[in-house]
C-alpha positions as CSV (number, residue, x, y, z in Angstrom):
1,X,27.1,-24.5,2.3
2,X,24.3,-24.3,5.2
3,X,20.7,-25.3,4.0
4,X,19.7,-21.4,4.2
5,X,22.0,-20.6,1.7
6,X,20.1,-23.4,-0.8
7,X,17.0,-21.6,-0.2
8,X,15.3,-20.0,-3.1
9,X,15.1,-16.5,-1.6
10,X,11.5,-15.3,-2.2
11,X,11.0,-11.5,-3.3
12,X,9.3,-9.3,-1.7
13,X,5.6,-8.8,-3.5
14,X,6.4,-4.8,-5.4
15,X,3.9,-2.5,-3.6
16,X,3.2,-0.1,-6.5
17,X,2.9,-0.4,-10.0
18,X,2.7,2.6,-12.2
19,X,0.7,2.9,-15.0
20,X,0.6,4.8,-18.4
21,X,-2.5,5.7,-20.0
22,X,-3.1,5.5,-23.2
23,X,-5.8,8.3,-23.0
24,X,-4.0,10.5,-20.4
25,X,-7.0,12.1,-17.7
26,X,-7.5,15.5,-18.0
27,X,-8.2,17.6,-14.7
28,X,-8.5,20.8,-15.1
29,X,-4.9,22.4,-16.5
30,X,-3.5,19.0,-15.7
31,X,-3.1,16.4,-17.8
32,X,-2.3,12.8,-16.0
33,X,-0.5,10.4,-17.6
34,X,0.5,8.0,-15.7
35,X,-1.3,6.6,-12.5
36,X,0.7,4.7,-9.9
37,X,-1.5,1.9,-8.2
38,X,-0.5,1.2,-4.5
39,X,-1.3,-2.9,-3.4
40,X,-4.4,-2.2,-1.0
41,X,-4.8,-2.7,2.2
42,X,-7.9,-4.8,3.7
43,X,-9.7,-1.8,4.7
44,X,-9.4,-0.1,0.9
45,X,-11.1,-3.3,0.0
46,X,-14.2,-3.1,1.9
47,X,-17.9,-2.7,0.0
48,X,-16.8,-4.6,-3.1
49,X,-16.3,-8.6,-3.2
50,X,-12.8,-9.8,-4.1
51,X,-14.2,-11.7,-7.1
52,X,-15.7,-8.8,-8.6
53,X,-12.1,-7.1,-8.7
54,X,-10.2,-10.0,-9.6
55,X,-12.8,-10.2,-13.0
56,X,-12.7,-6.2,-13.3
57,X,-16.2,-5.6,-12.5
58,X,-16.4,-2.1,-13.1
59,X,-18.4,-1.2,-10.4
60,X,-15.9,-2.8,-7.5
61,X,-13.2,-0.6,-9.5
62,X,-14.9,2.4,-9.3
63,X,-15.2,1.7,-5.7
64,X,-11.5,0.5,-5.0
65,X,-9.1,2.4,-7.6
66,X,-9.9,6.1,-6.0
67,X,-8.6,5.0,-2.8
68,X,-5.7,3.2,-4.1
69,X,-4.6,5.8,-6.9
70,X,-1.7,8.8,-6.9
71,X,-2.9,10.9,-8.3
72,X,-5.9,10.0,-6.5
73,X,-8.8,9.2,-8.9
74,X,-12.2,10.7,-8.7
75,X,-14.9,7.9,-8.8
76,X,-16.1,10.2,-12.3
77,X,-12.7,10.1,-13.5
78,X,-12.4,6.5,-13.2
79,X,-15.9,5.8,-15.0
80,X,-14.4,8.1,-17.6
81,X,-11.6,6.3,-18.2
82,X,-11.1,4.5,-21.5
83,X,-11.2,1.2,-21.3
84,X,-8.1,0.1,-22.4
85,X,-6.6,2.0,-19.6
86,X,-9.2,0.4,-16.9
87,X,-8.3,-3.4,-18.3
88,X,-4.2,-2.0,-17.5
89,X,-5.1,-0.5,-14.3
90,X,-7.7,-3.6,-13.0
91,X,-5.1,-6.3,-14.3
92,X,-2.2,-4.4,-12.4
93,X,-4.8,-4.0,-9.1
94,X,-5.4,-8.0,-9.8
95,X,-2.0,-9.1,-9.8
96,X,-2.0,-7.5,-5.7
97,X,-4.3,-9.8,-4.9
98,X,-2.3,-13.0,-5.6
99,X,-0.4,-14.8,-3.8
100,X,3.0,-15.2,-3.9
101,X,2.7,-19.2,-4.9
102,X,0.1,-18.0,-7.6
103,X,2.5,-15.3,-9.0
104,X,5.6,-17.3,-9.0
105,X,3.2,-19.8,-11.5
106,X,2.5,-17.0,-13.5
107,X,5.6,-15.9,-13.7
108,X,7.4,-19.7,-14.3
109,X,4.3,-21.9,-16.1
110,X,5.3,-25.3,-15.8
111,X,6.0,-26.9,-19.7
């Protein structure tokens, strides 16, 4: 057996989670349910501080989530949101920001 083969193979980091709302966004006729969250890039981050979206500062969200949203999010519709479904939808943009070491300890807390 060669030493690659005794590797732990890492996965690769998912690049969208999808969301469901527990209140669903309504927009016009449509009704939205569920929100998938694509991992940002750099660029989608810029104006806000990384610490104010890693502790769910509303205002960073508001900035970050309608560029990072399909269906994309309105900067209104996310203020509107209820905020059960902003903690789902900040704690799933959060979880992006890792990295992989600090996701594989959440994931596998030592005893």
């Amino acid at each position: 057996m060669s030493d690659k083969a005794k590797e732990p193979t890492q996965q690769p980091q998912q690049q969208f989670e999808k969301v469901t709302l527990d209140t669903p966004v309504k927009r016009g006729e449509e009704v939205i349910k569920v929100i998938t969250i694509r991992k940002p890039r750099s660029g989608e981050l810029r104006g806000v501080a990384l610490t104010d979206v890693l502790q769910m500062d509303v205002n960073a969200l508001n900035k970050v989530l309608p560029r990072i949203t399909q269906p994309s999010l309105s900067e209104m519709e996310v203020m509107n949101l209820d905020p059960a479904d902003l903690v789902q939808i900040g704690s799933a943009l959060s979880v992006f920001l890792l990295s992989r070491k600090m996701r594989g300890e959440m994931e596998s807390p030592e005893s």
